[in-house]
C-alpha positions as a printed NumPy array, in Angstrom:
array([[  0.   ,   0.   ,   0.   ],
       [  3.199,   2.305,   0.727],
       [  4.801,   2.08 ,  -2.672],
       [  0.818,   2.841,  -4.365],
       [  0.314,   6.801,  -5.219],
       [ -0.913,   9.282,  -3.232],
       [ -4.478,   9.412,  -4.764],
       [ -4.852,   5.819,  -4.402],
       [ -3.799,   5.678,  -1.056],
       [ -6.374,   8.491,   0.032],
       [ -8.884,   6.351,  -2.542],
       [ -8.142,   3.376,   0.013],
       [ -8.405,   5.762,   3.201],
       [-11.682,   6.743,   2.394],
       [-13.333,   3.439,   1.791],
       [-12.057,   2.434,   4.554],
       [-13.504,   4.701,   6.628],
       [-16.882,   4.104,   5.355],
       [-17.061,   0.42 ,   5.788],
       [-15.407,   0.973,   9.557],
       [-18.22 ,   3.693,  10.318],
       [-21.214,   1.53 ,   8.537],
       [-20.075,  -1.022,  10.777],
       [-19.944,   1.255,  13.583],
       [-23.022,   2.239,  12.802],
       [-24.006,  -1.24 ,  13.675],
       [-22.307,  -1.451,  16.759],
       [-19.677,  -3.435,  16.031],
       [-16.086,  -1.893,  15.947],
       [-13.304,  -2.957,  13.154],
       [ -9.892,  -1.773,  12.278],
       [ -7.549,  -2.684,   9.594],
       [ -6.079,  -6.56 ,  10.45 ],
       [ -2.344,  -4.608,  10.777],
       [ -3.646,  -2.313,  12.66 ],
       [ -6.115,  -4.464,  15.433],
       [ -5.385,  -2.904,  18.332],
       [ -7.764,  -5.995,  20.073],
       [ -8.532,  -9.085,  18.287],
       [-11.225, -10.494,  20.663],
       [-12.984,  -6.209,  20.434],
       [-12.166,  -5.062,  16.862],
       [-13.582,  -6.964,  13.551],
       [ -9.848,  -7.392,  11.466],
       [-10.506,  -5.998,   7.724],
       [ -8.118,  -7.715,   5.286],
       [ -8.568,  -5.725,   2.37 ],
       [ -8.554,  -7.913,  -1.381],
       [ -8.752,  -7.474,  -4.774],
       [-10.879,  -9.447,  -7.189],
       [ -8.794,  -8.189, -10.187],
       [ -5.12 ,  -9.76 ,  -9.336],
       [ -6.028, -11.778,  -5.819],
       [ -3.818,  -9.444,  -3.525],
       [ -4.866,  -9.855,  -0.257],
       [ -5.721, -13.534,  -0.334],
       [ -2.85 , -14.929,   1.53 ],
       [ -3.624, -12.451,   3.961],
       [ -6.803, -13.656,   4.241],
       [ -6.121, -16.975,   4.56 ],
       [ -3.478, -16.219,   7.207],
       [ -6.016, -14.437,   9.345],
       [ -8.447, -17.278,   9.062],
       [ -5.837, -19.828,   9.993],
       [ -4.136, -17.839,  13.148],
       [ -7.999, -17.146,  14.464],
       [ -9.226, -20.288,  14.409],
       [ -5.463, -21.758,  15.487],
       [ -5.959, -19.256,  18.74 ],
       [-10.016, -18.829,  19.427],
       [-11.01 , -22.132,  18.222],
       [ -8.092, -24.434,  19.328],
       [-10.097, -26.63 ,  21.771],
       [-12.441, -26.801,  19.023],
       [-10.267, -27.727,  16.518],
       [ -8.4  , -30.795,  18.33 ],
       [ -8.431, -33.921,  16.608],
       [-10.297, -36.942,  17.743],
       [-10.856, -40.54 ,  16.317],
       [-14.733, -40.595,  16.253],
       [-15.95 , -39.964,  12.696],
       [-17.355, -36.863,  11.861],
       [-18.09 , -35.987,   8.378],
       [-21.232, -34.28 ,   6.201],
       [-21.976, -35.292,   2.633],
       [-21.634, -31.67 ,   0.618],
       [-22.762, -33.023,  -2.827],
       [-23.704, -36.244,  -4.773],
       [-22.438, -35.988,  -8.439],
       [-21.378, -38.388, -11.313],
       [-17.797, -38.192, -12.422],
       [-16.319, -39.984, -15.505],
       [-14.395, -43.097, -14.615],
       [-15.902, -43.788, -10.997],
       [-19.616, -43.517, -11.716],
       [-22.02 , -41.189,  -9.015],
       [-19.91 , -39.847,  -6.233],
       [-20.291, -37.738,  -3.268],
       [-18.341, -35.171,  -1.953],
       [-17.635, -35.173,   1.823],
       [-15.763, -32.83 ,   4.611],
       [-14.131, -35.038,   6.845],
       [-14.069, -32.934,  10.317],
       [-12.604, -35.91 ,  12.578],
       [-11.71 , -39.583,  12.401],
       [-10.809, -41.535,   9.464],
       [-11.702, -43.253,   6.149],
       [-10.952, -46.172,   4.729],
       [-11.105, -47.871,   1.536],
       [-13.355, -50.702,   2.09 ],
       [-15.463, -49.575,   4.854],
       [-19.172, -49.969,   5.058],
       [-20.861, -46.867,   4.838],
       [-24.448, -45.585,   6.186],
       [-25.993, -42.73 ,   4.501],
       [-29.828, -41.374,   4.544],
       [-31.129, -41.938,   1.094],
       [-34.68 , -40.412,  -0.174],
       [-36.231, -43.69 ,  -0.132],
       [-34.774, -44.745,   3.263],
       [-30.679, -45.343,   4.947],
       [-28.368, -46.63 ,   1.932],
       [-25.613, -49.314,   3.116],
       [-23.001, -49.9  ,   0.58 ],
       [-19.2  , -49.908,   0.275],
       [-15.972, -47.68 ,  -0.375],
       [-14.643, -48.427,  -3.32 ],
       [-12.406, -45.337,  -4.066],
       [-10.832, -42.87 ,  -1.724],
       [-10.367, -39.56 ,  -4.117],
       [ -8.289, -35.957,  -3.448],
       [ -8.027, -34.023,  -5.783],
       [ -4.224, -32.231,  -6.663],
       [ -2.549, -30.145,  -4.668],
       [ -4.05 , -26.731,  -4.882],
       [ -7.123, -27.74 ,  -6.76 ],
       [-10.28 , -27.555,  -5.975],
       [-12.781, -30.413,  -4.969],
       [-15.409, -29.649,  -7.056],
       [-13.006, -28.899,  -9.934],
       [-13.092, -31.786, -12.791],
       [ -8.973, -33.004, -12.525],
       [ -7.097, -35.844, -11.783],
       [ -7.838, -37.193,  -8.43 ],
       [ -5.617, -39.449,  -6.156],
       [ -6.463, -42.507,  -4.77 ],
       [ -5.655, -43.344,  -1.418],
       [ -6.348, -46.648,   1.183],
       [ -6.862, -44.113,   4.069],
       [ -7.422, -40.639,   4.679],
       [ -7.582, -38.824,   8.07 ],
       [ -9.532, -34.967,   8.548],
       [ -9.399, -32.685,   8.43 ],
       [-10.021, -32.558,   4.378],
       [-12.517, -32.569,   1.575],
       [-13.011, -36.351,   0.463],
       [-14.553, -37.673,  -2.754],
       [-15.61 , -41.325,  -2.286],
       [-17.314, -43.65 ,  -5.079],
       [-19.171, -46.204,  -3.878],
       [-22.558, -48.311,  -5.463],
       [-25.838, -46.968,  -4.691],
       [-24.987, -43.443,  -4.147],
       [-27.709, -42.372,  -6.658],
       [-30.318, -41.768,  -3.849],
       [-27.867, -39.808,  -1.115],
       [-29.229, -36.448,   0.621],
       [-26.348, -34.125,   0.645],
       [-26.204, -32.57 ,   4.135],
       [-26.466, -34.513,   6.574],
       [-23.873, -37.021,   7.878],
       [-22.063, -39.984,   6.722],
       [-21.575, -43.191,   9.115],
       [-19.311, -45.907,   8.85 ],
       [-19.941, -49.236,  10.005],
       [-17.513, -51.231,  11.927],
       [-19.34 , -54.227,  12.802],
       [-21.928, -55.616,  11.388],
       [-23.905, -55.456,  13.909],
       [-23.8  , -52.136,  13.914],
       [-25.636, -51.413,  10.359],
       [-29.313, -51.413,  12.097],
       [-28.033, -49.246,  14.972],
       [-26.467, -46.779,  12.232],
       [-29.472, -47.264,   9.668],
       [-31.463, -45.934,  12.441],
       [-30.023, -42.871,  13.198],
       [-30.039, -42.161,   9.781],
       [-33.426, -42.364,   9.351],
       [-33.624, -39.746,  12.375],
       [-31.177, -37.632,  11.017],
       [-33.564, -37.131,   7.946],
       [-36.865, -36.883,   9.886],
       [-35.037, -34.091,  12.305],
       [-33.917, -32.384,   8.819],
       [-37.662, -32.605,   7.759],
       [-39.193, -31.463,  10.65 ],
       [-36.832, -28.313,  10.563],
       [-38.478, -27.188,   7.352],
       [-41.402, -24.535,   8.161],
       [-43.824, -24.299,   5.301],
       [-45.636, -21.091,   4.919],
       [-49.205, -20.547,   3.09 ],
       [-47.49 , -18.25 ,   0.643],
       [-44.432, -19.478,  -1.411],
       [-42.784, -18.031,  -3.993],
       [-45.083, -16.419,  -6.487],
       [-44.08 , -14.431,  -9.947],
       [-45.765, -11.109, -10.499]])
């Protein structure tokens, strides 16, 4: 910002100043993120550009030190699986697949997996453990890498038979024991009447005038 010219440097100032004082206005106070004189009072502003990107890294360096110092006991690692199925999609190669956030535990490649399905809880089996590249994106058609394990916290893709019929948000279950598949069938079933029942209807929906 130093070596910019003076015009665009008083540019900056001043719309600065009027996203700091709109959020004022709404009682919350915010500062530049080099200039935070209180982390845990003052919102940190990391200022980007959707032309060239400057400013990302900052970004993503602010993200990673706040949740690395006000989220740490939240963001400890622990074996018991926790992951959410973001999307169900079909991908040359590896047939329908879904796209999961793996927040804790592990996966591995033949595991027995419980997911709610819109006609009722699908049981079927990993066949393929996918990442994408380094620095590419999940959703991103690329090469993907096959692994036998994967621990979180990371974006999986996992192809498996039957995935056709998968709700995307709510959570995936893996099945240790077979005795377990009922147990885990069950709470699927749960998870997707909870999901239902957090729907409100209203008498009006949307309407084109």
């Amino acid at each position: 910002l130093e070596n910019q010219q003076h015009n665009t440097q008083m540019e900056f100032k001043k719309r600065k100043d009027e996203v700091v004082l709109g959020l004022a206005e709404q009682g919350l106070n915010a500062s530049l993120f080099w200039e935070n004189p209180d982390p845990e009072d003052y919102i940190s502003l990391v200022p980007t550009s959707a032309h060239s990107g400057d400013g990302m890294g900052n970004l993503m360096a602010m993200l990673v030190q706040m949740s690395q110092t006000f989220l740490a006991k939240r963001l400890s690692f622990t074996e018991e699986l926790q992951a959410t199925v973001l999307e169900v999609k079909a991908i040359g190669g590896f047939g329908t697949t879904i796209d999961v956030v793996l927040v804790n535990g592990r996966l591995k490649f033949g595991s027995t997996l419980v997911l709610a399905g819109t006609e009722g809880p699908i049981v079927t089996t990993v066949k393929a453990l996918l990442t994408p590249a380094k620095m590419q994106d999940l959703r991103v058609k690329n090469q993907y890498i096959e692994h036998k394990e994967l621990k979180a916290a990371q974006g999986v893709k996992i192809a498996a038979k039957e995935l056709e019929k998968v709700i995307a948000g709510l959570s995936l279950r893996v099945a240790n024991h077979p005795d377990e598949v009922e147990i885990l069938k069950a709470e699927a079933e749960t998870d997707l009447k909870n999901a239902l029942n957090a729907i409100k209807l209203k008498e009006r929906g949307v309407f084109v005038q």
